[in-house]
N, C-alpha and C positions, 0 to 999 in steps of 0.2 A: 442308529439308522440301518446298520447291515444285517441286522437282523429282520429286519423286513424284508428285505432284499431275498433270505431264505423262504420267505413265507413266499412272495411271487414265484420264485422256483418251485415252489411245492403243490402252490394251486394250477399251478398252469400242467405239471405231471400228473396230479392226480384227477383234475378234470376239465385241461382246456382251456381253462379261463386266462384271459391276457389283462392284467393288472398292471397299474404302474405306482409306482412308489408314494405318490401324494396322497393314492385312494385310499391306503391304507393307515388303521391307527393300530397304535398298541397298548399294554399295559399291560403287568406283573403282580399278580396278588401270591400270598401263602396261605393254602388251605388247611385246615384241618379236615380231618375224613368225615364228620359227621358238618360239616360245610357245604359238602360237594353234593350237590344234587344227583339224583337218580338218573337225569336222564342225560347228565356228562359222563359220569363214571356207576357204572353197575356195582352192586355191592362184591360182585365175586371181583373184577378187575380193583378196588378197595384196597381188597385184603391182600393181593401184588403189589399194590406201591405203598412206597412211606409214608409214615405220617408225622410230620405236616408233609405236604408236598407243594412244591412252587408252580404254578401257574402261568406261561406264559402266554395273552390272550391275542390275536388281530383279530381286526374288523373291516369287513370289505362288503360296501355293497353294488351290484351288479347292473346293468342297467336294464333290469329287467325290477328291479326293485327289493331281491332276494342280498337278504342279510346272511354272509357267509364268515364263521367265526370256527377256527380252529386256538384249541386249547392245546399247548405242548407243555408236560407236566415232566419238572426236573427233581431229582433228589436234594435237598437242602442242603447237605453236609457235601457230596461228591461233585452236586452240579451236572450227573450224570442223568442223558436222555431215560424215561423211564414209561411215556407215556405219552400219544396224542391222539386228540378225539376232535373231528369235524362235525360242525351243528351249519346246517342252512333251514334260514328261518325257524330257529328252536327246535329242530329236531335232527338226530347224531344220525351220520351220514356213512361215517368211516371211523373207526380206531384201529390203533395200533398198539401191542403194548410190547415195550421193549425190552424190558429187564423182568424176568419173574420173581427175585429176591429180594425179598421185604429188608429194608435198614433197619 
């Protein structure tokens, strides 16, 4: 659960929104690169992270009806931040990418 807890701090910094902890869900998948769609991760941001790379997704929607989902993408082996990409209503809003040294 306290890991949501980061995701409220980070939507409310990056734009405002006041969230509470119920509204949001989570889940954890592991990608491979040729998994990962185009319009989460670009093919040049790709070839920066690992591969497989871990996924972890929330989902928060707004009351305005807008579906707000940031993906924070970890290294597998270090567990180390590498990558996060904001999508509202299916389209990427924001990334960051952390580490530029491929595993």
């Amino acid at each position: 659960m306290e890991k949501r807890f980061g995701f409220i701090v980070r939507i409310k910094k990056l734009f405002g929104k006041e969230v509470t902890i119920d509204e949001v869900g989570m889940e954890s998948h592991l990608f491979e690169h040729s998994d990962i769609d185009s319009s989460v991760a670009s093919l040049e941001h790709l070839q920066l992270l690992p591969d497989p790379v871990r996924f972890e997704t929330y989902v928060y929607i707004d009351s305005e009806g807008k579906e707000w989902i940031p993906g924070i993408g970890y290294d597998t082996i270090t567990y180390r931040l590498v990558y996060e990409v904001w999508l509202c209503d299916g389209r990427t809003i924001a990334y960051e990418l952390y580490d530029e040294t491929k595993s």
